[in-house]
Each structure stands twice: as C-alpha cells, then as structure tokens.
N, C-alpha and C positions, 0 to 999 in steps of 0.2 A: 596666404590666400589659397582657396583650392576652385579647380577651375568647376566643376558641380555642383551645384548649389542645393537644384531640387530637380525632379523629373514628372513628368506624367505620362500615365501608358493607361492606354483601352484595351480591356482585354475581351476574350471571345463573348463576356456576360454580357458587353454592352457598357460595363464602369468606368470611368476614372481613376487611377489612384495617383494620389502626391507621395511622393518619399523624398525626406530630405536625409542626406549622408551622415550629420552628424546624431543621428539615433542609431549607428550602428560601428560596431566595434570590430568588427572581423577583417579581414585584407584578402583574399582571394586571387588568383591570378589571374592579371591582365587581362589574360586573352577572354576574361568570358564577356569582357566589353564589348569583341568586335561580334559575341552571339547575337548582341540585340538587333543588326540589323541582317543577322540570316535567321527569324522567327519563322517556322511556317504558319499561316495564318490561321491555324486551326490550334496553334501551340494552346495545350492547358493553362488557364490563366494562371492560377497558383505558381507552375514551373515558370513561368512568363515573367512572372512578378520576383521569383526568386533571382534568374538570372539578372536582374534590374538593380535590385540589393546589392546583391555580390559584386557588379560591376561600377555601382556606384563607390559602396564600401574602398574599393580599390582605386576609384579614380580620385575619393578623397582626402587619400594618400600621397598624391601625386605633384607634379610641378605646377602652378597655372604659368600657362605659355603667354599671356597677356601681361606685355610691359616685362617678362621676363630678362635678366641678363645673360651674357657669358658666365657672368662667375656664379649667379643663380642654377643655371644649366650645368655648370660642369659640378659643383657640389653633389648636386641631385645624382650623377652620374657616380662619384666618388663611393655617395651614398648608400646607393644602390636605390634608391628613390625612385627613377626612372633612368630608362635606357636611351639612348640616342634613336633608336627606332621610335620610341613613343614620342618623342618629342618630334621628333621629324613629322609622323601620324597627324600629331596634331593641329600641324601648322596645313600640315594637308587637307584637316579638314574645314579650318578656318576656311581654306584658301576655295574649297568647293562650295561650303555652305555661302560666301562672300564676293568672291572674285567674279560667277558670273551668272549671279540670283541675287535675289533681295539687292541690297544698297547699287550694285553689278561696280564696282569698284576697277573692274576693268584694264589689271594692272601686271597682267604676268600672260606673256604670248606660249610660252612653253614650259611643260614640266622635265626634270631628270627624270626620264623612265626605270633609272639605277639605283635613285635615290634610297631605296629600303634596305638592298645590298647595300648599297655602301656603307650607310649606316651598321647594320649587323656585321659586318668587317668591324667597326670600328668599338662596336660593344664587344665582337670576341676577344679582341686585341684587350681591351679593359681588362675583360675577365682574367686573359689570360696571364696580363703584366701587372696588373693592380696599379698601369699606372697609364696618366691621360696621353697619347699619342704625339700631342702638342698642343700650344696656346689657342686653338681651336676645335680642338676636340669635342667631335660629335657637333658643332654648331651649324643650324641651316644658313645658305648664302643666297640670297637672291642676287643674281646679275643681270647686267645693263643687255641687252640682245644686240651689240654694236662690238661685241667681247668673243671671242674664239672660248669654247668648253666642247669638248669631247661628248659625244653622244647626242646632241642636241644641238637644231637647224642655227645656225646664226642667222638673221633675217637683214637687223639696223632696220625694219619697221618695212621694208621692201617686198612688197609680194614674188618679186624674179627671185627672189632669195627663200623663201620660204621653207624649200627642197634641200637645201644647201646644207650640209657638213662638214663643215671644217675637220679637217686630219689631226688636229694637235692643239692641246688647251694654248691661251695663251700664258705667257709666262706667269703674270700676275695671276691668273685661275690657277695656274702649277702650285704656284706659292702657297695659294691658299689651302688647298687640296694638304699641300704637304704638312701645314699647320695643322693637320686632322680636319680642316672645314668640311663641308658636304653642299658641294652647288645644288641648291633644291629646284632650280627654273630661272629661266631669265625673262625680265623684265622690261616691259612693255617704253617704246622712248618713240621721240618724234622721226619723224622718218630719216634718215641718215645723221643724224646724230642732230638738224638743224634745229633748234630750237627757236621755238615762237615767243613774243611776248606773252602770252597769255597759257597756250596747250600745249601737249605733247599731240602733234597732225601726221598720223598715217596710217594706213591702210590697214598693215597689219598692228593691234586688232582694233583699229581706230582711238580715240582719245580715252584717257582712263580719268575716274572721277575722283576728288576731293574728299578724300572719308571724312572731315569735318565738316561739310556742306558737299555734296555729291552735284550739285547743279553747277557749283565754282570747279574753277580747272586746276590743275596739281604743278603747272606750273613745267619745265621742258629745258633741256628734253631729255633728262633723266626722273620723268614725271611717275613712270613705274615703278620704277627702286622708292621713290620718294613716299607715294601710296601707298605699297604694297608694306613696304616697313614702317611705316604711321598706324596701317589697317593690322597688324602684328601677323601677319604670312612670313613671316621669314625671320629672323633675328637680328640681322644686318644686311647689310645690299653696300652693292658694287654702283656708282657710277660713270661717266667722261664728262670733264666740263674743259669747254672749248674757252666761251663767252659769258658762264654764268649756271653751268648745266648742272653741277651738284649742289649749286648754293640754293640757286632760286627754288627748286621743287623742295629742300630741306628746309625754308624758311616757310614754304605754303602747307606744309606739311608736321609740321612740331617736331623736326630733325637737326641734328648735330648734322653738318655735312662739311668736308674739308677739301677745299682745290688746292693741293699741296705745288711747291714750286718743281715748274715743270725741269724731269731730268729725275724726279726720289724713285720714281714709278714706272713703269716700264710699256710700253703704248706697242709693243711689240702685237700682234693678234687682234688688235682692235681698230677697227675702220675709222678712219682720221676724218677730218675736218680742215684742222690748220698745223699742221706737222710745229711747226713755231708754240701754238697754245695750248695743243692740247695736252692733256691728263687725265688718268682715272682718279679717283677721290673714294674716300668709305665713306660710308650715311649709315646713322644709327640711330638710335632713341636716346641714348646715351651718352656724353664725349668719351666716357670709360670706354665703352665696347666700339665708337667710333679709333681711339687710340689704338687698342688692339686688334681692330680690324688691320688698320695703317700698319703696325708693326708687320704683318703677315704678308704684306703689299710690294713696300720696297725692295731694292738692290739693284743694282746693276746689269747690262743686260747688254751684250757683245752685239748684238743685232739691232740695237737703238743708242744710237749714239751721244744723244740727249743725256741717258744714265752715266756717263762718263763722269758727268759735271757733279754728280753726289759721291765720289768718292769724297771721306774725310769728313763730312754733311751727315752720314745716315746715323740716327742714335742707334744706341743699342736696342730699347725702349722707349715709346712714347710714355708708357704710360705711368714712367715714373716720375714724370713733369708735372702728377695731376697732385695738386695742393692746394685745400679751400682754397687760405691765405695769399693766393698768387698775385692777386690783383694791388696787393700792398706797398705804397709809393710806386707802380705803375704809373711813367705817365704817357696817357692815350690823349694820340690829336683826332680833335672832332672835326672830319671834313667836310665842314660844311658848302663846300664848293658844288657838293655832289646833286644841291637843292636849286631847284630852277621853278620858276612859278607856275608854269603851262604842262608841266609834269609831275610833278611830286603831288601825292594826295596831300591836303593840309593834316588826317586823322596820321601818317605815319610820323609827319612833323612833331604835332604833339605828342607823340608815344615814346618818340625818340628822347624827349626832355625827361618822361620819365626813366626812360633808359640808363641816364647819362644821370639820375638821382641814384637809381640801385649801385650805378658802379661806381659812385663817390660813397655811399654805405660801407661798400665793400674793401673802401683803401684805396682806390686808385686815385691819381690825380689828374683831372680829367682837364686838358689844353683845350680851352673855346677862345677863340677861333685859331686851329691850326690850317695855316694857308700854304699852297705851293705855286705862286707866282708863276712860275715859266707855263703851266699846262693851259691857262686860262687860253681861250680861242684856238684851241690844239685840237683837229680834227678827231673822232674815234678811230681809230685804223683801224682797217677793214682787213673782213676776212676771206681775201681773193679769191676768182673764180681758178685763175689760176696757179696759185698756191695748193689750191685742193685738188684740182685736176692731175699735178703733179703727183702730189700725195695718195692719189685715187689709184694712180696707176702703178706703183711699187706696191700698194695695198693688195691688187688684184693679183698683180704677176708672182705673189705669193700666196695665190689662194686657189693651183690649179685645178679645173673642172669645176671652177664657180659659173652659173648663169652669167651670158651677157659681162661677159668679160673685160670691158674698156666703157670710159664715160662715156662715149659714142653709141655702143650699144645699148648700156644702160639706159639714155636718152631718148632713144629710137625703139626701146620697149613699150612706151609711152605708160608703163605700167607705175610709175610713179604718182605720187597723193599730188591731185591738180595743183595745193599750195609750194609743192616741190618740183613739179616738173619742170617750170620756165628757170628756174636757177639750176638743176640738171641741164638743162639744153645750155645756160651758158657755159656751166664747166667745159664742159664738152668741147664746146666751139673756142673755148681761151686757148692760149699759149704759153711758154715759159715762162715759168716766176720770175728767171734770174735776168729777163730785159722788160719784164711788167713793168710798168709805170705806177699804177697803183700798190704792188707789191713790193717795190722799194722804196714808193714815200712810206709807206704802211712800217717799213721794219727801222725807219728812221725817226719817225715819232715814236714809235717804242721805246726807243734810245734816249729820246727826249724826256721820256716820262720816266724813265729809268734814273736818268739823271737827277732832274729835278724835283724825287720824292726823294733819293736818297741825301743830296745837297737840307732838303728842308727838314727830314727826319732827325740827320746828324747836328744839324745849327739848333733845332727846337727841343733835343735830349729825348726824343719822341721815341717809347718805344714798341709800339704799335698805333695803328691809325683807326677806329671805329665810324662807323653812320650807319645806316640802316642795309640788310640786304637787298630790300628793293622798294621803289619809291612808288608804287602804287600796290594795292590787295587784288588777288585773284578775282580774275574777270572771270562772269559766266561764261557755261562750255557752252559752244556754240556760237560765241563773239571773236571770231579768231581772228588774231593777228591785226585787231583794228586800237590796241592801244595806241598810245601819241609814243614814241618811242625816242624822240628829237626834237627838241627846242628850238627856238626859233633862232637865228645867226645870232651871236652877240656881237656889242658895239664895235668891236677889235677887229672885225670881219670874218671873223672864219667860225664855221657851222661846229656848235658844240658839241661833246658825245657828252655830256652829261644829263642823262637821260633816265628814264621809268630803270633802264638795264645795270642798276650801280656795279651790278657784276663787274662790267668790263672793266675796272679801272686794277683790278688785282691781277685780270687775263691778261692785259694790255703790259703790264709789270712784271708777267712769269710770274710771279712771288706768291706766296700762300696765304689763301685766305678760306675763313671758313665761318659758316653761319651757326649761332645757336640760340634755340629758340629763345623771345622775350617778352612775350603774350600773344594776344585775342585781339582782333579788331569787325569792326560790323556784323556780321553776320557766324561769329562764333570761327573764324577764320585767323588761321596763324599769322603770327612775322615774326622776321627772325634778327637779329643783331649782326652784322658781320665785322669781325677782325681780321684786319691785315698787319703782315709782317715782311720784314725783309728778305731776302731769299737765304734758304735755310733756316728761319723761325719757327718751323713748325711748332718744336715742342716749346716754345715759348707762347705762341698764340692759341695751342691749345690748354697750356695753362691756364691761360684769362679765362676762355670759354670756361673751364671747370667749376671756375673760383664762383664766376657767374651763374654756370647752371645751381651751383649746389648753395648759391644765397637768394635764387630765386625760385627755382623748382617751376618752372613753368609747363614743363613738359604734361599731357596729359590726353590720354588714350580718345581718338574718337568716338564718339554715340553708336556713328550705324554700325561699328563691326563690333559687336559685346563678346561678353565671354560666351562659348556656345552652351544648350542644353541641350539633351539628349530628346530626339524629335517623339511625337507620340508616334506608338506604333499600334498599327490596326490591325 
C-alpha cells in the first residue's frame, strides 16, 4: 500500500492540477516533502508543481503508517525504506490533521517534545550497527497519562496536575524505551484512572470520541490509548486496567488489549486505583504487536512487590505462542452466568452465538453451559475508598514537588471533573484498609472467586473461559455514567455484580484476560470477545486470540481517520 494516492495543488495561475504517484518513476529525497508546506505564495507554479512530483515520487516509496505493523516498520527501517523519523512524522501528522480538527478524536493530552531526536538517535544507531537496537526499534508508543515518562506532565486527566513532571520514567516506560520504543505522547484516560460505564470523564482534555462513530464513547478509562491506536496516531499504546480499563476501550475500539495477571508488570510510576487490581496491559491493532509490546513490558521490579509473584511465570516470549491452529481441541467454557436480562443488550447475545460458531470452525471445543456454582449471589467487591486512599498516599510521597500533595488536598482543590470529585472527598475522608470493613469482605470474596473458578475450571478440563467483553455497545458521549450497571438482587439474596462491566470477573480473579476484536454491531460499532485464563496463562490465552483473529480478520481501520493527502496549497 502507499500512503499517496493523488494530490491537488492551486498554483499562482489560478489551476488545479491532479497528480497521481504511480506516473512517475524517480525517488528524490525526503525532505523535499516537508517544502510543500514552506511555499511562498508567490512560488512559480511550474517550481511549485515540480517540488509536488518529487515529494510525491518519494512518498510513493514509502511505508503507509495506516494499519501498519511492528514487523512492517522495522523491515522498512532494515530496508532503508524509511527511517524511524519519518515514521514517527507521520503519525504526527495524522495526529494534527485528526486529534483536534475534523473528526476531533480527542485522544492524546500531550506530545514528546523529543520525540524527533530520539528518533534520529535511533536511525544513527541503525546506520551505524546495521542492526535494530531492539524488539522495538524505532516504533511510536502512545501512553496512558496515569504513567511516569520523562519530559512530559503526567496529569491521570487532573488539571492540579497538568504542571507536573515526574523525575524518572516509570519502569515499564524504561523497558520500553530500552526495547528501542519511542514514547510519542500520552494519552487521553478518565480522570484518575476511574472509569465510567460509558466515557473516559475529565477535564484534562475532556472526553475523546469513537473513531468508528465519533458521537459513541471509546469506552474508559484507558479511552485514549484505545482511540488514538484504533485512529492509527501511534503504533501501539500503553494502558491500566483496574476494573476493565484495557478491555473495554479495546473492544469499543477494534483492539487487541490484554489485562495480564497482576504481579507480570510492574505498576511502579503509575497512579493506582486498587494496589490489589491493578495493571498496565498493551492495546494494539494486532495480537502480534500486542505480544511484542507485552514482551517489552514485564519483569520484576524491587520497588512493587506484586512482581515478586512472576518469578518462574515470565516467558521468554509471547510471541511465540502465536499459532493459527491454537484453538484446536481447546476447550473454552461459555459463561453464561455473565447474562442477566435487565443488562445485557439482546444484539450482543446474539453476536456472541455467532462468536462461539467461528471458534467451533476454528477447532475448539466449545463447553455450553460452563457453570461456577459458588459465585452465584456473591457481591462485586468493591473498590474501596480506602484501599485507594492508602495507595494514593505512597503514590504521592513518591512524587516529591507534586501539586496538592495528599487526597485531602487533592479534595479540597475542588479542581476535580464534578463526576470525580464526591468519590475524591470520600477517599479522603476514609481510613485504613487493614480494619475497612468493606475492604476485607471485598479481599474475601476475591478468594472466593478465586477459589471457585479454579475448583470448576479443574473438574470441567476447561482451559479457558470465553463471553463477551461487555454486555452492552458504546453509549452516546454525552450520556455519562447513566448505563444500568447492576442487576436487580437475585433470589439467594445478595446484589449481583454480574453486570453491563463483564470486565470485573477477570479483575476480581487477578488473572488474565484479554479482548479481541469479533465484529460490528449497530451503528458501525465494535465488540470484542474476551478470553480468560488462569493466573500465568497469558501466552496460552493469547494464543486463542491469534488463532481467532487470524480465522476471522475482523479487525478494520475506522472511516473518519483515512489515509492523509497532501492539503491543496495556495
């Protein structure tokens, strides 16, 4: 594919002219591309027209960055095809022409102001070794803004924070960095990592839009990374899912995304939620370049004690678990417990049968109805006020010269998105997790659930569990946080979590799970399939996904962000 198709340019006569690339055979350098937007406007048409040709010729040459891979990009680089600056350029200029004009997609709060050096570091380095730096080399990263990177404000969607510069990537940015990545900006999430049913809600720079339908919401609250890498600004994105934060925006979004069992990843630098649930995840186009993202992710990490538990657990590679054929005598329980009548749309119901046709195609063997008795009337456990309050304050007291320094202050800023500030004020005003009452039934049903999937997995030979990633389709932006989220008490008495959020049942498990896309529903709107695994499955449950994306190819670029042309110039 070549990202130029045709141009038109007005010259001083008053004309028109069309030129398409493949009438011309010459290659030129690069740079006389970036002439066409320093013309003066008295330029000679003929010269005008020339420098048009030449730039085109050479851009016909090139990579198109739309739906691009890692192994597309690093070839091209091998190649000498294109250079990691031009790649980088490009995504930059998606990211202007798109992020906050036309479609306003609304999805990236900051850019790397280094991003071109570093890049050019990374071409010299080429040039000079003839060889790629690492399994990242040269590739753009968009990150979650709840994420420590060097050079650039961490905010978590906060306007107190906007000013704010973190002293030291966080580890996982280190990692990636070290893989040759190149953080291109961070991305847009609901305000302190809280995710909505519906948006990603804060301030900074308020809600970003659905590039398959820009009126629907992206889903939260890693709604940024999810958009922006759907809208192709970036090559792969960084997220944290607490409750559902990498699945849900990657299933409204036509994303590969993966909440890995917490402890592979390292939560060091990033502003917490539930010290218990959370994790960062990769989100790709891809599961390929989601795996390889993940490879570049893990390890251990002296400062988060969680990473402890992946010693013995980390592959060497994910990505060598990816095998069409994976899904062959697979067998996956369908939990259908997750479906409740007052919540589940009926359109994802039916989508899901077809679901559960493709991956009987595929070789699996698909267990209807796999059931886990104990969880039935088992409350969602919650994710405390003061659980986080805790967690908020080791966060801070490692971030000195932050604004508003303690959840008190934070609180008392009152600079919070009005749908966050009354759960600010309660952090605040909580107490210790360790005599919470709701924070230790909360880490006891945990246990329960823990229990209970593994009892029914092991008796049912079950080696992953499948249903839908979320049991309703993106709501219009602008209807926040008014989905039904909870069901009404079942007969056994106690209030069920089995709700719109199917996320929670993988959070609630620690264990990994991960959405990949499995079509269209209403309005030209994604969903996504999610597979769970037991703790350390990863590269088993992203086998499925692969086996699945690559027997259905669902995956497919939104409308409003095309490939670009080059603008007319007057």
């Amino acid at each position: 594919m070549n990202r130029l198709r045709a141009v038109n340019l007005k010259t001083v006569d008053g004309n028109f002219y069309e030129y398409n690339f493949l009438q011309f055979f010459f290659h030129p350098r690069f740079f006389l591309f970036n002439c066409l937007f320093n013309l003066p406007k008295k330029f000679p048409s003929f010269l005008a027209q020339l420098v048009v040709l030449l730039a085109i010729a050479d851009r016909a040459d090139a990579l198109a960055v739309e739906e691009a891979t890692i192994a597309d990009a690093q070839a091209a680089f091998l190649s000498g095809q294109m250079t990691s600056r031009q790649l980088v350029t490009e995504y930059l200029e998606r990211i202007d022409a798109y992020d906050q004009k036309g479609p306003y997609i609304n999805s990236i709060i900051n850019l790397n102001p280094n991003v071109l050096a570093e890049a050019d570091a990374l071409d010299e380095k080429l040039k000079r070794t003839g060889k790629l730096s690492g399994p990242l080399h040269g590739i753009p990263v968009l990150v979650k803004d709840c994420i420590d990177a060097v050079g650039m404000p961490m905010t978590s969607g906060f306007q107190g924070w906007k000013n704010y510069f973190p002293p030291s990537d966080a580890p996982l940015v280190a990692k990636i960095k070290a893989a040759g990545g190149i953080v291109i900006g961070k991305a847009s999430l609901s305000e302190f990592t809280n995710g909505g049913g519906d948006n990603i809600n804060s301030v900074l720079p308020g809600y970003a839009r659905n590039p398959y339908n820009t009126a629907f919401a992206t889903g939260g609250s890693s709604g940024g990374t999810g958009a922006s890498i759907a809208a192709n600004f970036a090559m792969v994105g960084v997220g944290t899912d607490t409750g559902g934060s990498v699945r849900m925006p990657a299933a409204h979004n036509a994303l590969a995304g993966l909440r890995p069992t917490v402890g592979l990843i390292s939560r060091t630098g990033i502003q917490p939620n539930n010290s218990v649930r959370d994790t960062a995840g990769p989100m790709a186009r891809t599961v390929t370049d989601m795996a390889h993202l993940l490879d570049a992710m893990v390890g251990i990490d002296k400062k988060d004690e969680a990473t402890s538990r992946s010693k013995g657990h980390i592959a060497k590679t994910y990505v060598t678990s990816l095998k069409r054929d994976a899904l062959k005598g697979a067998r996956l329980g369908v939990l259908r417990q997750v479906f409740t009548d007052k919540v589940t749309d009926p359109r994802i119901i039916k989508h899901f049968e077809q679901t559960l046709n493709e991956l009987r195609s595929a070789g699996a063997e698909i267990v209807d109805t796999f059931v886990v008795p104990e969880i039935e009337g088992l409350p969602r456990a919650p994710q405390t006020p003061a659980r986080r309050k805790a967690d908020m304050i080791k966060f801070l007291a490692d971030h000195p010269g932050i604004p508003y320094p303690s959840p008190q202050a934070m609180a008392d800023s009152k600079l919070a998105h009005p749908l966050h500030q009354p759960g600010l004020e309660m952090v605040a005003a909580s107490g210790d997790p360790e005599s919470d009452p709701a924070t230790i039934k909360g880490l006891e049903t945990e246990a329960t659930y823990r229990t209970a999937f593994t009892k029914a997995m092991d008796e049912g030979k079950i080696d992953a569990v499948i249903f839908p990633t979320w049991a309703q389709l993106p709501v219009v932006n602008g209807d926040r946080n008014t989905q039904v989220m909870t069901d009404e008490p079942n007969p056994k008495g106690g209030v069920t979590g089995l709700s719109s959020s199917l996320t929670f049942v993988g959070s609630t498990l620690q264990w990994p799970a991960l959405s990949v896309p499995s079509g269209y529903l209403g309005q030209g709107l994604p969903v996504g399939l999610q597979i769970l695994g037991r703790a350390w499955d990863e590269s088993k449950i992203i086998s499925y996904a692969y086996a699945y994306e690559q027997a259905t190819h669902y995956r497919r670029p939104p409308a409003s962000t095309p490939p670009l042309t080059i603008a007319t110039i007057h």
